[in-house]
C-alpha positions in Angstrom: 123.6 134.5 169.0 126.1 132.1 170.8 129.5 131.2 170.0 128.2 128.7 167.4 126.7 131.8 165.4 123.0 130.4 166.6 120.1 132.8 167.1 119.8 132.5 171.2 116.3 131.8 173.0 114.0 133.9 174.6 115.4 133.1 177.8 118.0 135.8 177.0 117.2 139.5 177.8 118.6 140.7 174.1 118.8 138.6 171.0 121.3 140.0 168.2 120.4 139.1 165.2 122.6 140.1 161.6 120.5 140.3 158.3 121.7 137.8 155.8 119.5 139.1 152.9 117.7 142.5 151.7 114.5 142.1 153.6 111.3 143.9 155.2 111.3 143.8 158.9 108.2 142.1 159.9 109.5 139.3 157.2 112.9 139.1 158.5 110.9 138.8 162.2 108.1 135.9 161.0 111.0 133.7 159.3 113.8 134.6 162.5 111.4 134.1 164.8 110.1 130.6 164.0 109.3 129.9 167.7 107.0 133.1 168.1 103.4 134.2 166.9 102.5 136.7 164.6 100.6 138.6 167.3 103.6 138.3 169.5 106.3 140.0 166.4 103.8 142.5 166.5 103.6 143.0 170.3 107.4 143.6 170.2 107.1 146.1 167.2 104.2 148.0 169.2 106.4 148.2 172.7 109.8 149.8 171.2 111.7 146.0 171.7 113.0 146.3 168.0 116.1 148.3 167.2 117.2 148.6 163.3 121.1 149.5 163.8 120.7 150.4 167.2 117.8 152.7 166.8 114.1 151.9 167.7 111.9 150.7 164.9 107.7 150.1 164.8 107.0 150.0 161.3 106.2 146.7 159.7 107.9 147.2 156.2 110.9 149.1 157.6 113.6 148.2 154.8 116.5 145.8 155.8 119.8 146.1 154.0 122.1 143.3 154.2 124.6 143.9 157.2 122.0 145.6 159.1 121.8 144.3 162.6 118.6 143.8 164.4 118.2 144.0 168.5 115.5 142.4 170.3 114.9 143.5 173.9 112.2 140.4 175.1 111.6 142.7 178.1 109.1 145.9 178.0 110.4 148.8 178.5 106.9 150.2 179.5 104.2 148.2 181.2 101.7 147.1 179.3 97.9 146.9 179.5 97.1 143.7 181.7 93.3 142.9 181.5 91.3 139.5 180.9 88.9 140.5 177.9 91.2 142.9 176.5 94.7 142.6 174.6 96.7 145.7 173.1 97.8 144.3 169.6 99.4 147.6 168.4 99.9 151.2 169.9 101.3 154.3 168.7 100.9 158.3 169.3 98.1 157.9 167.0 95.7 154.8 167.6 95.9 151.6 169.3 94.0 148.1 167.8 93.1 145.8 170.8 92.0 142.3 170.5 88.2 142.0 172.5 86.9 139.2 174.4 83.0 138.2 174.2 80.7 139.6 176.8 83.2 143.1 177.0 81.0 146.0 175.8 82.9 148.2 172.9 81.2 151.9 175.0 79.3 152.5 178.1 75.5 152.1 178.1 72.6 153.6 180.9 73.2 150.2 182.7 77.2 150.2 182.2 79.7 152.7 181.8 82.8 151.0 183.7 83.3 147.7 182.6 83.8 148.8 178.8 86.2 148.3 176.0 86.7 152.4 176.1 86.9 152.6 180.0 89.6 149.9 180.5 91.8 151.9 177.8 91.0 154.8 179.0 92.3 154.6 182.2 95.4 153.1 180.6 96.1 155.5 178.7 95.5 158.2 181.6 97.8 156.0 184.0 100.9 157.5 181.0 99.3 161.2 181.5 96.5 162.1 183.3 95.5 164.3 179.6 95.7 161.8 177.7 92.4 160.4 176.1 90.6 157.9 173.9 88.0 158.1 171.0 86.2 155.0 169.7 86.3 154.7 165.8 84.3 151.7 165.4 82.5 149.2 167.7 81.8 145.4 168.1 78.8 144.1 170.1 79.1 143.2 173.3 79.0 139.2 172.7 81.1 139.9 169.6 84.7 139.3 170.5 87.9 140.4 168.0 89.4 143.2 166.6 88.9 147.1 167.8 90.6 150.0 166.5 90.8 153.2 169.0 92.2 156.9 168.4 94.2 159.0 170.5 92.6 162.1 169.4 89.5 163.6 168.4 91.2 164.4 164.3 92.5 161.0 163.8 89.1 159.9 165.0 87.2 162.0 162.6 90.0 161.2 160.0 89.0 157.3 160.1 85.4 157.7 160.5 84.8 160.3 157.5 87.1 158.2 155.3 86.4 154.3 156.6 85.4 153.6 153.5 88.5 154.6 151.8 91.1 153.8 155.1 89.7 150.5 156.2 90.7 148.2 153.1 89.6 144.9 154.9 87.6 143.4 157.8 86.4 140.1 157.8 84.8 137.9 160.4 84.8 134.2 161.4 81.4 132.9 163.0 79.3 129.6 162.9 75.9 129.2 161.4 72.7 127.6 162.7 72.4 125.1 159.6 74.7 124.7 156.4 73.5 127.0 153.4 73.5 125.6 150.0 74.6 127.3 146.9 73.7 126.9 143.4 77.0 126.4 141.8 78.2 123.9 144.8 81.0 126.6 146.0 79.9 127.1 149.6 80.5 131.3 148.7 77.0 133.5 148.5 76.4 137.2 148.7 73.5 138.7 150.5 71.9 142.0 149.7 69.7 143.8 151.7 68.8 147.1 153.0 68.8 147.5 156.7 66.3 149.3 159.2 66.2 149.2 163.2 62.7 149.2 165.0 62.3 151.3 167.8 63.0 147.9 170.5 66.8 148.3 168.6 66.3 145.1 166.1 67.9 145.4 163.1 65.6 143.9 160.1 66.7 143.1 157.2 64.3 144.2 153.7 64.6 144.0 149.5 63.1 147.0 149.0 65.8 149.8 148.9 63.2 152.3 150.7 62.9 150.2 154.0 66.9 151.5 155.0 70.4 151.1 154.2 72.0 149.0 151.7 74.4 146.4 153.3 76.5 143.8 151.6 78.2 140.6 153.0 80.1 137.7 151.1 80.5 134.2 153.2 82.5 131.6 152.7 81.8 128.1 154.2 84.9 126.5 155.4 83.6 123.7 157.6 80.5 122.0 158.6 78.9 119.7 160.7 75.8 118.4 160.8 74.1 120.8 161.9 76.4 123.8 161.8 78.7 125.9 159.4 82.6 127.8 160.0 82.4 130.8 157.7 84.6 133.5 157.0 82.2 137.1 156.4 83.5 140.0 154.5 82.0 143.1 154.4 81.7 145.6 151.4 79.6 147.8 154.4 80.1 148.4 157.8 75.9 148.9 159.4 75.1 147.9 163.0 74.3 144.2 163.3 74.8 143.9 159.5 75.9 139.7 159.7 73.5 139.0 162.5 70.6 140.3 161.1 71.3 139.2 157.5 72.5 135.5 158.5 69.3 135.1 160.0 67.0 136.9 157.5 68.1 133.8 155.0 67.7 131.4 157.3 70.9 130.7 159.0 71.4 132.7 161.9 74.9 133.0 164.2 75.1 130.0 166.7 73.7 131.4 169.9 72.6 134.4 168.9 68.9 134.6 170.5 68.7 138.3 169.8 69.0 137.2 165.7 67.1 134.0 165.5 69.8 131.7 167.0 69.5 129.1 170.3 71.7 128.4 173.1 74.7 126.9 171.8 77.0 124.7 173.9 80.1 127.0 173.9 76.9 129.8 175.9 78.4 132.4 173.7 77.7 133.9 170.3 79.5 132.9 167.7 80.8 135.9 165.9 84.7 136.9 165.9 86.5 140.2 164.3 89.2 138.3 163.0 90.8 141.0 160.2 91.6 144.3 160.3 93.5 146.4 157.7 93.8 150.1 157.4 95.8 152.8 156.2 97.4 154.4 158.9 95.8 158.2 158.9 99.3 159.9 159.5 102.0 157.6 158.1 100.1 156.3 155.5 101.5 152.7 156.0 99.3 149.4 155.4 98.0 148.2 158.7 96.9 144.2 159.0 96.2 142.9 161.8 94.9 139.0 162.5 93.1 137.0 165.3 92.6 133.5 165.4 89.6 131.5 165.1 88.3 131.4 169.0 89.0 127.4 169.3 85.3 126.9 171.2 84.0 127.6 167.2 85.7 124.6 166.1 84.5 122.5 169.5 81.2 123.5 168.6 81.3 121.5 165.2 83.2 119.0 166.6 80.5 118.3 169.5 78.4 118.2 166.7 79.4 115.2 165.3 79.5 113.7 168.5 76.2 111.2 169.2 73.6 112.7 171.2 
């Protein structure tokens, strides 16, 4: 702060900052911070920059007391990951949840093992000790871009994945439909039920009959539309491979530009399909994770070309 008692700028290397009024810290950070994105508080958590009383604080709902004194150091004390198509949100000793571009495979394939999701933080991770390793908990497709959530060892990867269920209390997606569905009661919300099974070319087909696969459940919500295409917000009560794509286009409205899924070349030539929520309990501290990406801004360009005369 200045002389004046103002909060300084990020221009300075440390901001100190007094607490006014019992808070949490990621609070106190979202309404101090004014100037700066959630992603970005959350950065600063991840990378040590926060000290509670001169000590070094990462959790989110770390208690303030009034008097406490927070310190921000707005430079890294450990360089971070610096790739195009992939963003560290968080990192601890346990896991780190990465923000994906489209077009970045989540693991290698026969054609591509190196320019993966799990390669580029693998190497990372090895560049702090040449031991250290990654294990994937859950994957996107490649054209899918958002939210990814890695291990740093093989129990906290079996931890997640034998309890996702019970550990992962939210994902939803944003994407745009081919189309605007309509719903009986007027709402723009439906539900589709179906059970899932994958032919041997690796399509995923959606079927009524609870013999054909697995039962998958998704809830959309129209938020916007066009002419001829829909914003919606997906969440998922299951977590099967392809689960939106394939039941999007099994009612008719399939995700813009997904040609795999019964979709056409859109004009943003990508596939319309973001990971934009992610909460979980964390497997060791047991704290409530959430983490947010926005709405790619070519999804809203796409409606807005829309409306634009041919």
């Amino acid at each position: 702060m200045d002389k004046n008692g103002r909060f300084q700028t990020q221009k300075q290397k440390i901001s100190s900052i007094p607490v006014t009024e019992d808070s949490t810290l990621l609070n106190f950070l979202i309404d101090t911070l004014k100037d700066q994105s959630r992603t970005k508080i959350k950065s600063l958590l991840a990378h040590q920059q926060v000290l509670v009383n001169r000590r070094i604080v990462r959790q989110f709902d770390h208690p303030l007391k009034t008097g406490d004194r927070v310190n921000i150091l707005w430079t890294k004390g450990k360089q971070s990951l610096n790739h195009p198509k992939l963003k560290i949100l968080f990192e601890d000793k346990y896991l780190i949840v990465v923000e994906k571009s489209a077009g970045l495979l989540s693991i290698g394939t026969a054609k591509e093992r190196s320019k993966t999701a799990y390669s580029i933080l693998s190497d990372y991770v090895k560049k702090q000790h040449p031991g250290n390793k990654i294990f994937v908990v859950h994957r996107l497709d490649r054209d899918t871009s958002g939210l990814m959530l890695f291990a740093k060892n093989q129990d906290i990867q079996s931890l997640m994945q034998t309890n996702w269920r019970f550990a992962v209390n939210q994902r939803k997606y944003t994407g745009v439909l081919e189309g605007v569905p309509q719903t009986g009661d007027g709402s723009g919300q439906g539900t589709v039920t179906s059970y899932l099974w994958e032919s041997k070319a690796l399509i995923v087909y959606a079927s009524p009959n609870p013999e054909d696969g697995l039962k998958a459940v998704t809830h959309y919500k129209i938020v916007k539309s066009s002419e001829h295409y829909s914003l919606a917000e997906f969440k998922l009560d299951t977590g099967r491979k392809n689960q939106i794509r394939a039941q999007m286009n099994s009612i008719g409205y399939p995700i813009a530009g997904d040609l795999k899924y019964g979709g056409h070349v859109s004009p943003i030539k990508r596939m319309a399909l973001h990971a934009s929520v992610l909460a979980f309990t964390h497997p060791v501290s047991g704290e409530q994770m959430l983490f947010e990406s926005e709405t790619p801004k070519e999804f809203l360009r796409l409606l807005e070309l829309d409306k634009k005369p041919q």
